[in-house]
Legacy VTK file of the C-alpha trace (Angstrom):
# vtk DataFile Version 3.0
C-alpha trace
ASCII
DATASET POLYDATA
POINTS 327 float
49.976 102.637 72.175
50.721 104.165 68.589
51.971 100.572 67.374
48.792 99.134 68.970
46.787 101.505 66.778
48.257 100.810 63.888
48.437 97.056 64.379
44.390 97.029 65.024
43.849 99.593 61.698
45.604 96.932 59.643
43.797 94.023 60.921
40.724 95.997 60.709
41.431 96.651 56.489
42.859 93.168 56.514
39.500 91.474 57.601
37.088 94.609 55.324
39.647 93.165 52.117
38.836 89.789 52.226
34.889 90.312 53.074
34.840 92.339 50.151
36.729 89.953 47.711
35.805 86.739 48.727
37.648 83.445 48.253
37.932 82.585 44.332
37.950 79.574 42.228
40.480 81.948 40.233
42.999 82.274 43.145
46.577 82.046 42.093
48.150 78.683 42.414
51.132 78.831 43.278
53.851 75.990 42.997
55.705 74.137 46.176
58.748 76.413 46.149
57.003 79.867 45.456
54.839 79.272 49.026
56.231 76.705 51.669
59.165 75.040 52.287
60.266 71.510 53.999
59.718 71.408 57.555
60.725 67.799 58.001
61.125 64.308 56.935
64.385 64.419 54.880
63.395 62.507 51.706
59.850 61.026 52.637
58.895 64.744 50.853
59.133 64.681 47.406
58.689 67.823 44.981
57.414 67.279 41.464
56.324 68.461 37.977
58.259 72.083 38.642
56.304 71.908 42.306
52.990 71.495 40.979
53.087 68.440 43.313
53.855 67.388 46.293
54.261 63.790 47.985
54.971 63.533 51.919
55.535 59.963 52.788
55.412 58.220 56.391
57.226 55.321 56.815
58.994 53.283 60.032
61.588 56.100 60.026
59.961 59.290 60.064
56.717 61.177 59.028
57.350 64.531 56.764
55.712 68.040 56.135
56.074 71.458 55.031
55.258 75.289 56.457
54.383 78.269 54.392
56.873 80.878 54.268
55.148 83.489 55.207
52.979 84.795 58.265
49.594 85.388 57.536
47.123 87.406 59.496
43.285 86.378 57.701
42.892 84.992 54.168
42.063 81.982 51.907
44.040 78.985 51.856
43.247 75.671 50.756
45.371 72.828 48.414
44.022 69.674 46.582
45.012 66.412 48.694
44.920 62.960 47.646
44.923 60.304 50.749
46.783 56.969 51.323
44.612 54.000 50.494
44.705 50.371 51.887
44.878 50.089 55.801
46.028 53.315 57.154
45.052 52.991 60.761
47.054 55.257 63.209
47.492 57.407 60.504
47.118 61.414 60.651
47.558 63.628 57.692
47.224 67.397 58.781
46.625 70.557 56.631
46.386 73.469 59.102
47.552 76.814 60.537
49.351 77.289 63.836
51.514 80.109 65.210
53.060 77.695 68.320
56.574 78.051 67.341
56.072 82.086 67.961
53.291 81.860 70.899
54.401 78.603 72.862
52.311 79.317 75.770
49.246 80.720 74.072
49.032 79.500 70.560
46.294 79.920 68.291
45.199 76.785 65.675
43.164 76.327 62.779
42.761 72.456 62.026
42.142 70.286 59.470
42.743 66.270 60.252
42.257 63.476 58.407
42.135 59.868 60.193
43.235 57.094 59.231
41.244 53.416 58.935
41.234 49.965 59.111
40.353 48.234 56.077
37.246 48.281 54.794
36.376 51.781 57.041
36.585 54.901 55.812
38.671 58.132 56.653
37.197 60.612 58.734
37.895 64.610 58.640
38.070 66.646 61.981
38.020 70.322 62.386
39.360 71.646 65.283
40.293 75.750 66.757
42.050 76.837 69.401
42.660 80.538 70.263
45.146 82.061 72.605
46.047 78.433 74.247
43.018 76.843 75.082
43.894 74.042 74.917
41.506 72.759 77.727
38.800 73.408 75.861
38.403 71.174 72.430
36.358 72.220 69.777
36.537 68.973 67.267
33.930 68.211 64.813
34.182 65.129 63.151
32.595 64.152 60.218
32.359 60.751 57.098
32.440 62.459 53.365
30.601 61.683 50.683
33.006 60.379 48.427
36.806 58.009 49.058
39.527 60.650 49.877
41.939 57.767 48.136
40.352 57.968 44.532
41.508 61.434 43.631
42.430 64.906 44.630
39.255 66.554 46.571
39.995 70.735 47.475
40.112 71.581 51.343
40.002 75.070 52.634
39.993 77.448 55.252
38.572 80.635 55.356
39.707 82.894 58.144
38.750 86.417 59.157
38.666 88.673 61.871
34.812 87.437 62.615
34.611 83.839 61.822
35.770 81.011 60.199
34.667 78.610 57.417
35.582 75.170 56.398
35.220 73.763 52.781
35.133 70.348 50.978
34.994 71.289 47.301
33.587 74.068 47.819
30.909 73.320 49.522
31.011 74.622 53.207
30.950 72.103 56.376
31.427 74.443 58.935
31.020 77.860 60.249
32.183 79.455 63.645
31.687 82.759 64.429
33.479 84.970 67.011
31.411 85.305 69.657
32.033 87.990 72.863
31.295 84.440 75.134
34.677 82.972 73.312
37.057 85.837 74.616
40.528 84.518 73.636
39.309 81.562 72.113
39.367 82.521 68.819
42.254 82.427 66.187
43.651 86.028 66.600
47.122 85.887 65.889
49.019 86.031 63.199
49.615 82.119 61.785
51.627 80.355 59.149
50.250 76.751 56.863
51.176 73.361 57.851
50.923 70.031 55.986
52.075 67.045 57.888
51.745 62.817 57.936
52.410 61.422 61.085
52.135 58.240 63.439
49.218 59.031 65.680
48.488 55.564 67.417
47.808 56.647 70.461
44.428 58.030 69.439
43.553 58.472 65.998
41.838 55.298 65.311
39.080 54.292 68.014
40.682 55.487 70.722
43.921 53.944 70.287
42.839 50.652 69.352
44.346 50.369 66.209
47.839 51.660 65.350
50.129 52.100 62.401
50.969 48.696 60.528
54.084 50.119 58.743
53.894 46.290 56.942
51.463 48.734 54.463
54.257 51.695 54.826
55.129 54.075 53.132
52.051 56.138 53.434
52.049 58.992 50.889
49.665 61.630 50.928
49.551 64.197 47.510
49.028 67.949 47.413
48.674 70.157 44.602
46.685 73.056 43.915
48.460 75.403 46.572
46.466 78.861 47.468
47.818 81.491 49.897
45.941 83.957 49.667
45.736 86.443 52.577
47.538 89.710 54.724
51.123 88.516 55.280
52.890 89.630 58.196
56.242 90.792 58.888
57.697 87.685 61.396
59.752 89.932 63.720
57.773 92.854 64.422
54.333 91.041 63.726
52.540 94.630 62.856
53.409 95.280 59.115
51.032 93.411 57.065
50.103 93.461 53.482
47.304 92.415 51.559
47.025 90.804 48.185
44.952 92.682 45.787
42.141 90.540 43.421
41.249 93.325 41.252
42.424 90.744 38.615
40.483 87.876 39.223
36.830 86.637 38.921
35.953 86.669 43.242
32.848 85.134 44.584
30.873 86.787 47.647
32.694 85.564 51.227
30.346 83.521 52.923
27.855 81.434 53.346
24.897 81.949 50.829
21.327 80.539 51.831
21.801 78.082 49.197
25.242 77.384 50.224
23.858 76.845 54.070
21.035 74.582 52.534
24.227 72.428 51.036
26.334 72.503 54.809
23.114 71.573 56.860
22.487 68.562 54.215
25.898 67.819 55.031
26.010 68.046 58.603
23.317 66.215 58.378
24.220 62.910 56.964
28.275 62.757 57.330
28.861 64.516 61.434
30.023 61.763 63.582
31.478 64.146 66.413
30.399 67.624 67.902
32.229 69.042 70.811
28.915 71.064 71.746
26.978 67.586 72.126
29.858 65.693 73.955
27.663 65.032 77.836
30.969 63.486 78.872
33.467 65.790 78.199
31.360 69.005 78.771
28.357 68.295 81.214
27.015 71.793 80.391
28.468 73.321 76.810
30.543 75.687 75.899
29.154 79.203 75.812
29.461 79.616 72.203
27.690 76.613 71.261
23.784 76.954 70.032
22.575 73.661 70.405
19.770 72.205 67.600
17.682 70.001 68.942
17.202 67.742 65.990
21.148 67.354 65.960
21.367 66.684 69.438
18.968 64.201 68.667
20.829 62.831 65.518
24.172 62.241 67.346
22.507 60.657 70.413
20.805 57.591 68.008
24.560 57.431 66.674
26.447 57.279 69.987
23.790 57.273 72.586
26.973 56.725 75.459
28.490 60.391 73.787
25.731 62.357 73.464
22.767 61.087 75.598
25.270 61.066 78.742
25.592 57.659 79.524
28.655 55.564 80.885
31.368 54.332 78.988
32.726 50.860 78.858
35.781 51.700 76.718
38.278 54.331 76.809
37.139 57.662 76.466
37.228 59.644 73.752
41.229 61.936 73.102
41.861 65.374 72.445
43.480 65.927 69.180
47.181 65.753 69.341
47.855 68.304 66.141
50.090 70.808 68.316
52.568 68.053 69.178
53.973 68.879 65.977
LINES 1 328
327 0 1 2 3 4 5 6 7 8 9 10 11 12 13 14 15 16 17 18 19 20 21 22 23 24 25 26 27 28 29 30 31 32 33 34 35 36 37 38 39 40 41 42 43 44 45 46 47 48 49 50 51 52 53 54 55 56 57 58 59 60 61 62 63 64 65 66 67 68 69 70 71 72 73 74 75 76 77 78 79 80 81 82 83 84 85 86 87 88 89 90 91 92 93 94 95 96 97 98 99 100 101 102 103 104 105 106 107 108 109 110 111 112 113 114 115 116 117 118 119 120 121 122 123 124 125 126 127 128 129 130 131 132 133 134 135 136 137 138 139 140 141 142 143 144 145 146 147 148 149 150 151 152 153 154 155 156 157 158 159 160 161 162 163 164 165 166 167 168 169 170 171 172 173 174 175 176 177 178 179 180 181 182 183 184 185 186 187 188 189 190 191 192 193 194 195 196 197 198 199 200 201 202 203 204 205 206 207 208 209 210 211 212 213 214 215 216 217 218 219 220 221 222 223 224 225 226 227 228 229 230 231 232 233 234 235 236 237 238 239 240 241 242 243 244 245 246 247 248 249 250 251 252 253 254 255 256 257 258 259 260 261 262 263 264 265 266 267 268 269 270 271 272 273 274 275 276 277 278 279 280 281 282 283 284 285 286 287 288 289 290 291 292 293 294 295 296 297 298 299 300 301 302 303 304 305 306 307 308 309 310 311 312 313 314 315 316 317 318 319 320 321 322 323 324 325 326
């Protein structure tokens, strides 16, 4: 009961630190070997300038990726990533947090996926949670961006904390979830360590399946840079001693959304979300309990997929859970 107590005061000053601090554009960035190492792919991962960059590679052989050293209870993380080009069908590149390798039975998961494309189409970006497991239950959004993933780096990150959970583009915020008492379990509670991974996904990345990995356009290379941990690390055996960076040093930002912040994620919801779990008829005939529904987007995503999210039949196959814990 004592270790219980203590465990909940830490996450408790854990979550109060990083409300009051904020995520920064003056985070310290680390390099490749200061934060993660290899987790696989032999030499389709490729460290450069002193770690300032990083290359993971999928070819006919293998895929590749990397894991933070550390366990990390709540924070900031994010890193700069620069996407394959050409025909990249079948193709997933990952940046996420996952503690399955401690919790096989009842994981927790904070996703970010990029698809891959025919030629000609454009990648899409998926966000995705599960909490304690649930599996069952997916909670993908999928949206277009407003700019080619291919030309450049672009900044992704994920804000966690004990009450909710952002996603950014650049900065600019494309989703919120907050813990709700209807989620129980569901949400990310448990201590979590940083994943970047490219990997063969054919069996449902691209339309369903439909189009696979042409490894005649191999090898796929994805970049990072700009690498931010930034959070309350915790010890990996006994999973109770944290500690938490201090940003007395640096320039923070409020946490959160801002109303002119929110006016930027609605415009984006708005014109780039292609998917939304809470809107799926066929998957979920009545929706989650955390879900609020908006009318207007309801209405949105049934003039783009009217078979999705008006309720009707489909013709093709139906639509696949992401496959992100396989790895």
């Amino acid at each position: 009961m004592e270790n219980f107590i203590i465990h909940l005061l830490f996450v408790l000053l854990c979550s109060v630190f990083i409300l009051g601090h904020g995520f920064s554009r003056n985070l310290p960035i680390l390099s490749f070997d200061e934060g993660y190492s290899q987790l696989f792919g032999d030499g389709n991962l490729i460290v450069l300038k002193d770690g300032k960059f990083v290359h993971l590679s999928l070819d006919e052989r293998t895929g590749s990726g990397f894991v933070s050293q550390d366990l990390y209870l709540h924070g900031f993380f994010s890193a700069s990533i620069k996407l394959p080009a050409d025909y990249t069908a079948g193709v997933v590149v990952a940046f996420y947090m996952s503690n399955g390798d401690i919790f096989e039975k009842n994981h927790d998961e904070i996703d970010f996926e990029f698809l891959g494309n025919i030629r000609g189409k454009e990648w899409r970006i998926q966000t995705n949670i599960y909490g304690n497991g649930s599996t069952n239950v997916g909670r993908e959004e999928r949206y277009g961006l407003w700019f080619d993933p291919t030309d450049d780096f672009h900044q992704y990150s994920i804000l966690w904390t004990h009450t909710h959970i952002i996603f950014y583009v650049d900065d600019v915020a494309i989703r919120e979830i907050k813990r709700t008492e209807s989620m129980g379990g569901d949400f990310p509670s448990k201590p979590m360590t940083l994943y970047a991974t490219i990997w063969d996904a054919s069996e449902w990345a691209t339309n369903g399946g439909k189009y696979k990995v042409n490894y005649k356009y191999a090898p796929y290379i994805a970049e990072f840079s700009n690498f931010v941990l930034h959070g309350c690390t915790v010890d990996p055996i006994e999973l109770t001693s944290l500690k938490c960076e201090d940003t007395s040093n640096t320039n923070s930002i409020p946490m959160g959304i801002t109303p002119s912040q929110r006016a930027k994620m609605e415009s984006f919801r708005k014109k780039h979300m292609q998917y939304s779990y809470c809107y799926d008829k066929i998957r979920y005939k009545t929706p989650p309990p955390e879900c609020v529904i908006n009318p207007k987007e309801a209405e949105r995503l049934k003039k783009f997929d009217p078979v999705t999210f008006g309720g009707g039949r489909h013709h093709g196959k139906r639509h696949r859970r992401s496959q992100a814990a396989a790895i």
